[in-house]
MMTF fields as JSON, N, C-alpha, C and O atoms, coordinates in Angstrom:
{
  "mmtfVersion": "1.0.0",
  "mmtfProducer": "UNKNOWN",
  "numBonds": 335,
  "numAtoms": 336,
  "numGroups": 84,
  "numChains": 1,
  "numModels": 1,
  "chainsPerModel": [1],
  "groupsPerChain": [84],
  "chainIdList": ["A"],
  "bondAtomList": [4, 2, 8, 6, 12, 10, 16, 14, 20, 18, 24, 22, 28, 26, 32, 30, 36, 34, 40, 38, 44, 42, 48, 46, 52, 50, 56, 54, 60, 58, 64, 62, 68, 66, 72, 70, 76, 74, 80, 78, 84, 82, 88, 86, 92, 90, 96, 94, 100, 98, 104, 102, 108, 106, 112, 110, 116, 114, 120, 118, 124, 122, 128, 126, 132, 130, 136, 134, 140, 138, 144, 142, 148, 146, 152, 150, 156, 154, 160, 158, 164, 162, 168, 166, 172, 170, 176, 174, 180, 178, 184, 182, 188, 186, 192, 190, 196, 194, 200, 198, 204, 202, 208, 206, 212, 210, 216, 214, 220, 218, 224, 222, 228, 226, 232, 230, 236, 234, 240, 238, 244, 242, 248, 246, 252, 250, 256, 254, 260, 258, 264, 262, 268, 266, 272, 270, 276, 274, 280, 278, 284, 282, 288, 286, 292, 290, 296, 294, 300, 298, 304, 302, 308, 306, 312, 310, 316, 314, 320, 318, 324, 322, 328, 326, 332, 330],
  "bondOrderList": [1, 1, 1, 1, 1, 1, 1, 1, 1, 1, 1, 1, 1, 1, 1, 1, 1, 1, 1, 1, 1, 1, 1, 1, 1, 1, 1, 1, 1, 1, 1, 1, 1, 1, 1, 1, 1, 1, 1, 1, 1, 1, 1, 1, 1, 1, 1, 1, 1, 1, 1, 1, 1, 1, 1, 1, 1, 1, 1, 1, 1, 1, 1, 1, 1, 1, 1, 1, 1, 1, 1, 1, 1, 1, 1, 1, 1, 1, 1, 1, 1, 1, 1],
  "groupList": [{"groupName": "UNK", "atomNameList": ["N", "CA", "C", "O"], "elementList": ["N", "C", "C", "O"], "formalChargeList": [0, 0, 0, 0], "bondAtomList": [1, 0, 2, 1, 3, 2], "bondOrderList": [1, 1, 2], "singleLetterCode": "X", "chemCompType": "L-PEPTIDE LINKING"}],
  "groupTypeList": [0, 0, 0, 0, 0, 0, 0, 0, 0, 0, 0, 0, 0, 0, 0, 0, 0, 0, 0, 0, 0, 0, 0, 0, 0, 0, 0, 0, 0, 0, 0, 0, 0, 0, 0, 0, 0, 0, 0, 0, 0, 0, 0, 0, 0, 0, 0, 0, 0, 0, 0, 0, 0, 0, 0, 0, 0, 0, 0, 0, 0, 0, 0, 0, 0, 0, 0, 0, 0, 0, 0, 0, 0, 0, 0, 0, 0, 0, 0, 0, 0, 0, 0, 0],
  "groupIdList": [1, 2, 3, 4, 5, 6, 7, 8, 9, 10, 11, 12, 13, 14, 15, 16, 17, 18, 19, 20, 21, 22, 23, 24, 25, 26, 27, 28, 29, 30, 31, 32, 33, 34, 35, 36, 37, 38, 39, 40, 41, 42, 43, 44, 45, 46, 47, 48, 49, 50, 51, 52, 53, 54, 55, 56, 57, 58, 59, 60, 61, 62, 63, 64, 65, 66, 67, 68, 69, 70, 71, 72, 73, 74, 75, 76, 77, 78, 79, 80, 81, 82, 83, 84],
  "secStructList": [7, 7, 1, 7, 7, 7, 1, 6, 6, 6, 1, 1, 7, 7, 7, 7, 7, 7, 7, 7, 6, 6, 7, 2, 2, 2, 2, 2, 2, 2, 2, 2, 2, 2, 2, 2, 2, 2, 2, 2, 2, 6, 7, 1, 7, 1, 1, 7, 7, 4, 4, 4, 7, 6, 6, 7, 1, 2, 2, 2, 2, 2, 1, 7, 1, 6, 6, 1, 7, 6, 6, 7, 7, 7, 2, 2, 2, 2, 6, 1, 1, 7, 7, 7],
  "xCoordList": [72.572, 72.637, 73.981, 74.955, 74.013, 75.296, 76.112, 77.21, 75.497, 76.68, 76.998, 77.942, 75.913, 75.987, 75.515, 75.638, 74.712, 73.949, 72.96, 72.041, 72.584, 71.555, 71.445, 72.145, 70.33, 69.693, 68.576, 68.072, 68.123, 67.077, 66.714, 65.696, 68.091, 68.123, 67.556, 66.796, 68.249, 68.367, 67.002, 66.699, 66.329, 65.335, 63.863, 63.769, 63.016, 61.434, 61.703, 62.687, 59.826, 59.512, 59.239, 58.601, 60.035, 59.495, 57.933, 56.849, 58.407, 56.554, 56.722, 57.4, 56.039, 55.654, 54.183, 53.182, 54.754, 53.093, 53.257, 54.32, 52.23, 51.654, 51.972, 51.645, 52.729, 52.247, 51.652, 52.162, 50.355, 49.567, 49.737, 49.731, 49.923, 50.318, 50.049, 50.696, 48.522, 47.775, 47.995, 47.391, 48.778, 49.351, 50.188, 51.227, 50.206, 51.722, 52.435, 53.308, 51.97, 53.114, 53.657, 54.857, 53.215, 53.432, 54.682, 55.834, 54.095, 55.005, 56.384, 57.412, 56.319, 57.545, 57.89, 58.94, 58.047, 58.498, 59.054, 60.264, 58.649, 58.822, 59.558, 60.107, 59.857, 61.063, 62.334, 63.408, 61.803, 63.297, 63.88, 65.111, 63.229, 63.716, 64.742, 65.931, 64.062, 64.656, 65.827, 66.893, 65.594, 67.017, 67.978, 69.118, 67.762, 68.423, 69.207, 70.127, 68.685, 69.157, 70.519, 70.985, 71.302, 72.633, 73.257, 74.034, 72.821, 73.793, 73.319, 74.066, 72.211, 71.592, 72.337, 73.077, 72.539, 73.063, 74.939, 75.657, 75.273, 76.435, 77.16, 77.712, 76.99, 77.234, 77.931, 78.482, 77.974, 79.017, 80.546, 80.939, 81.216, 82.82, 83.131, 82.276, 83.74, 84.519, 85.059, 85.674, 84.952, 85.151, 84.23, 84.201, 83.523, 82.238, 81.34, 81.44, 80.24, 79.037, 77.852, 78.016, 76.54, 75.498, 75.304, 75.224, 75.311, 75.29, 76.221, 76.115, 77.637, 78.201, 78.219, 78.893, 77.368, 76.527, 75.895, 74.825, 76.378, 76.136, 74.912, 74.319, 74.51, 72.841, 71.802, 70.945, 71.748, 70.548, 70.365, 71.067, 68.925, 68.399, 68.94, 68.928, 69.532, 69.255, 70.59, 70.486, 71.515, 72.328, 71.519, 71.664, 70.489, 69.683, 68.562, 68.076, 68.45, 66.94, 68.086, 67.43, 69.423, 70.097, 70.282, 70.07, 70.92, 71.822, 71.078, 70.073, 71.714, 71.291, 69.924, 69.918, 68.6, 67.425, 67.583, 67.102, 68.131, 67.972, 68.024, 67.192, 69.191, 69.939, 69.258, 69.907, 67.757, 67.189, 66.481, 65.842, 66.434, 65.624, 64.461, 64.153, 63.492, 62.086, 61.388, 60.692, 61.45, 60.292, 60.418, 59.615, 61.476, 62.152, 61.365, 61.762, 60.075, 59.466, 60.097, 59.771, 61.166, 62.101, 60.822, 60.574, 59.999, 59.822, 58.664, 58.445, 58.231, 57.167, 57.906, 57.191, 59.223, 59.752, 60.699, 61.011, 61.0, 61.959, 60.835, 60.757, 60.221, 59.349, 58.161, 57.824, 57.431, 56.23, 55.08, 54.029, 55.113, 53.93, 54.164, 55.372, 53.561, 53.193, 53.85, 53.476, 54.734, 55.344, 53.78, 52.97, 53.176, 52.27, 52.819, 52.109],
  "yCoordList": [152.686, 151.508, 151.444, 152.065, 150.852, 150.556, 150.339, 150.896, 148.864, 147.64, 147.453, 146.727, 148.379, 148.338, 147.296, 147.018, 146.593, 145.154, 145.165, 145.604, 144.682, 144.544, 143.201, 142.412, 142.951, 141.6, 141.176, 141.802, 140.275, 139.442, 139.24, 139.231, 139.076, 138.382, 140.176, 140.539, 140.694, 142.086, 143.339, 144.325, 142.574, 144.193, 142.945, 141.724, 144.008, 143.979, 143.003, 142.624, 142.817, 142.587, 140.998, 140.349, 140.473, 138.846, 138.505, 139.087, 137.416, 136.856, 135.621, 135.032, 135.198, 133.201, 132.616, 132.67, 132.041, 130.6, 130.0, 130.202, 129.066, 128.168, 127.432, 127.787, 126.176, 125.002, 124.237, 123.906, 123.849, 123.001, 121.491, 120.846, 120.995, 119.223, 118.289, 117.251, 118.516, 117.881, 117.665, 116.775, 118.452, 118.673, 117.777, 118.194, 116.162, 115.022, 115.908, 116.707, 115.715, 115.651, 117.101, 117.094, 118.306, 119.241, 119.436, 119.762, 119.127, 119.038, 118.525, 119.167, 117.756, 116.546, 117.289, 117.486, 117.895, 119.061, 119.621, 119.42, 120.511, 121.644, 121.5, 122.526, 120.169, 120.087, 119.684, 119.878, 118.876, 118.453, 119.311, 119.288, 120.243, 121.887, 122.396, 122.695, 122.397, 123.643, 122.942, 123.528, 121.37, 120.964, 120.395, 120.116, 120.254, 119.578, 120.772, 120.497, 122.218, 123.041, 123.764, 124.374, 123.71, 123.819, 122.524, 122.148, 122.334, 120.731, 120.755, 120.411, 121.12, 121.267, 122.285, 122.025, 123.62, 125.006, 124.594, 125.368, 123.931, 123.241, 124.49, 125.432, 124.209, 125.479, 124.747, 125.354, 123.332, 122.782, 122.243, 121.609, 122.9, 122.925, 121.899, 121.022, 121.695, 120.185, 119.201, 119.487, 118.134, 116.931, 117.46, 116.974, 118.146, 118.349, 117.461, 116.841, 117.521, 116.911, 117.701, 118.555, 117.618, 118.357, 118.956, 120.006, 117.347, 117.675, 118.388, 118.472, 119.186, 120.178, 121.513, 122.384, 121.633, 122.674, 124.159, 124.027, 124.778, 125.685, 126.292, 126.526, 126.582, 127.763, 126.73, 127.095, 125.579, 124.699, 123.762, 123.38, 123.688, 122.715, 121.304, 120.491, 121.068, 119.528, 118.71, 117.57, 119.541, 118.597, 118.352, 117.402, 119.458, 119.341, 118.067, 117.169, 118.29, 117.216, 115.868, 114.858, 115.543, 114.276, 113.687, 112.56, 115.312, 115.336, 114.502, 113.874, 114.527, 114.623, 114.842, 116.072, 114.452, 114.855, 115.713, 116.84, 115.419, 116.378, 117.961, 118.867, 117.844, 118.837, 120.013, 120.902, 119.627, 120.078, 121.59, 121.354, 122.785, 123.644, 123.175, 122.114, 123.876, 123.258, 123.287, 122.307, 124.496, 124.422, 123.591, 123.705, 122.815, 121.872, 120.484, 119.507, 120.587, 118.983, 118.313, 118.261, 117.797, 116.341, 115.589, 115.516, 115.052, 113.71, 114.123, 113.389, 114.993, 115.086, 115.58, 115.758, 115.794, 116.058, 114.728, 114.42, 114.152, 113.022, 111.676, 110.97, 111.54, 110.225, 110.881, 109.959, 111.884, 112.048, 112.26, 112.59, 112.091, 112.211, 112.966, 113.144, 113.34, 114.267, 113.273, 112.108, 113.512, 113.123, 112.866, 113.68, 111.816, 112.008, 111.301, 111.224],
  "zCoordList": [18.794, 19.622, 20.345, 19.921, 21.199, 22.466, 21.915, 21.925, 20.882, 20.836, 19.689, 19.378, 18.455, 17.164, 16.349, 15.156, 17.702, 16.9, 16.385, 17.076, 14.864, 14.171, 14.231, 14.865, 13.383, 13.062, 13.595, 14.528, 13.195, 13.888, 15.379, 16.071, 15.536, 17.397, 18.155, 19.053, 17.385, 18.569, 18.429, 19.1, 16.989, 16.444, 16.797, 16.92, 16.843, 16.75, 18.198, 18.833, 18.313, 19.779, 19.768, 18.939, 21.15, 21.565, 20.943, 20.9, 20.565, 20.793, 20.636, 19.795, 21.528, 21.902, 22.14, 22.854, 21.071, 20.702, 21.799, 22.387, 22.41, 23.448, 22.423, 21.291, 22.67, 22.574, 23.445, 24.516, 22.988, 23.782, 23.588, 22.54, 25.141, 24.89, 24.626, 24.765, 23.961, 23.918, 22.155, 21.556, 21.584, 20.131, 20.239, 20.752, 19.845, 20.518, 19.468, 19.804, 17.982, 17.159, 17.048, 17.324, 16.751, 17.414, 18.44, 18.15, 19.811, 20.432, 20.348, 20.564, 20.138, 19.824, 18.547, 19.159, 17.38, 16.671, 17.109, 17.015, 17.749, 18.406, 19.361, 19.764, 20.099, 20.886, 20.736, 21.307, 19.523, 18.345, 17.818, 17.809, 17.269, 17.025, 18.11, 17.997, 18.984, 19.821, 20.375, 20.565, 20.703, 21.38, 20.216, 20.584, 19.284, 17.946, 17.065, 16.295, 17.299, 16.33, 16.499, 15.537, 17.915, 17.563, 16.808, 15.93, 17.282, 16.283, 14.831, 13.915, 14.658, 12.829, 12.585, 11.636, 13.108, 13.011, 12.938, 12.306, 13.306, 12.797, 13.561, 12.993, 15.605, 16.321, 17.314, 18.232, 17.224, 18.216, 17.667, 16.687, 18.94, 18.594, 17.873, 17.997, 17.368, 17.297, 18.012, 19.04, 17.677, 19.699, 20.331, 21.462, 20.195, 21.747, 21.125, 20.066, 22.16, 21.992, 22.271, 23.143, 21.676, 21.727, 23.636, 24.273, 23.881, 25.846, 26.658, 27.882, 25.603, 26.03, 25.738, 26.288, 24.758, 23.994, 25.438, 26.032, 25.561, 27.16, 27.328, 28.382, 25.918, 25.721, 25.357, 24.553, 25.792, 25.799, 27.311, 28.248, 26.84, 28.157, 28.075, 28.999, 26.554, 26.441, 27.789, 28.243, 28.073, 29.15, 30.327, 31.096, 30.432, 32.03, 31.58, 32.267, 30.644, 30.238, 30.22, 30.478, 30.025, 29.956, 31.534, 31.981, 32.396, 33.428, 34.25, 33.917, 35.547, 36.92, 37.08, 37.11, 37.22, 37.517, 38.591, 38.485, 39.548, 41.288, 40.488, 40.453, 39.971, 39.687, 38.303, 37.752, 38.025, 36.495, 37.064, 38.089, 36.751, 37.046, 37.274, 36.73, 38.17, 38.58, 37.399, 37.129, 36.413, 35.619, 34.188, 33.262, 34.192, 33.192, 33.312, 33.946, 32.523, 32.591, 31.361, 30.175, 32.109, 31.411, 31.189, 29.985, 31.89, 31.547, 30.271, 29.307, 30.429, 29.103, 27.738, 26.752, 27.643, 26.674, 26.235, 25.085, 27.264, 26.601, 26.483, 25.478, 27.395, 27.37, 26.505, 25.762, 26.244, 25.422, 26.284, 25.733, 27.859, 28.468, 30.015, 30.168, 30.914, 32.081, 33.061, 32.924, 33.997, 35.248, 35.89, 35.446, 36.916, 37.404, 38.717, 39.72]
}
């Protein structure tokens, strides 16, 4: 290897479940997870805050709406339901 990296992150192949939205509680899991786990992982500096945290969506899902990547549906992750 290049970089001499083992582990988890770097061996065997991607693979991703669908979550379907129609799963509320599910979902809402699964998004508490993913935006909650540097801060569970006890991965933010000290004096920072989760919303300065750099390798997560959660500042874009707080930030600026104009400003959110297109494929970032804030509103079904923070409110629970589909932008319509």
């Amino acid at each position: 290897m290049r970089h001499r990296l083992r582990g988890h992150l770097f061996q065997g192949r991607y693979k991703a479940i669908l979550v379907k939205s129609e799963a509320e509680t599910y979902f809402r899991n699964v998004s508490d997870y993913i935006h909650l786990n540097p801060a569970r992982a006890d991965l933010i500096e000290p004096g920072k805050k989760l919303s300065d945290f750099p390798w997560s969506s959660f500042p874009a899902l707080i930030g600026i709406p104009r400003k959110r990547p297109a494929g970032l549906a804030a509103e079904r992750v923070v409110c629970g339901r589909e932008h319509k």
